[in-house]
C-alpha positions, 0 to 999 in steps of 0.5 A: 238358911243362907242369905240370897246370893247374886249370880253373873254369868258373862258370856264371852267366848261359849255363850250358849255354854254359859246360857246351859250353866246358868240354867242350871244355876236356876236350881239354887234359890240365888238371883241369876243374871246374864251378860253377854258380850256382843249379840246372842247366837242363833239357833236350836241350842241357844233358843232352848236355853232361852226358853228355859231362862225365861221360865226362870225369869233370869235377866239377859242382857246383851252388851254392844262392844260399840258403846259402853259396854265395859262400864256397863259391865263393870257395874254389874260385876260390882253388882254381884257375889259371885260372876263366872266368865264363860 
């Protein structure tokens, strides 16, 4: 059996995009985080992918582009296997 992987996705420019595919990551027996540039969209596409990560139990982390942002993010990019930018 292969050794547990950590996922990152950020999302960047397609947030709700990366919420589907991390959800879909789920499947996999790999830990899922997520981060997100900036505030999460509002609505029924982003709120069912929501849903379903929080079933999941896969972190959310929204990252203020104010503050510091870019280190926080370098860190979990470290943090991590493997890290998809979407």
């Amino acid at each position: 059996m292969a050794e547990q992987k950590h996922i990152l996705m950020v999302a960047v420019q397609k947030p709700v995009e990366a919420l589907r595919m991390a959800s879909g990551l789920t499947l996999l027996d790999d830990a899922v985080a997520i981060a997100v540039w900036g505030r999460l969209p509002q609505g029924p596409e982003a709120a069912e992918q929501m849903e379903a990560l929080e079933f999941a139990d896969v972190p959310v982390a929204e990252l203020d582009p104010g503050t510091d942002a870019l280190a926080a993010l370098a860190r979990q990019i470290m943090d991590n296997d493997v890290v998809y930018c979407v």
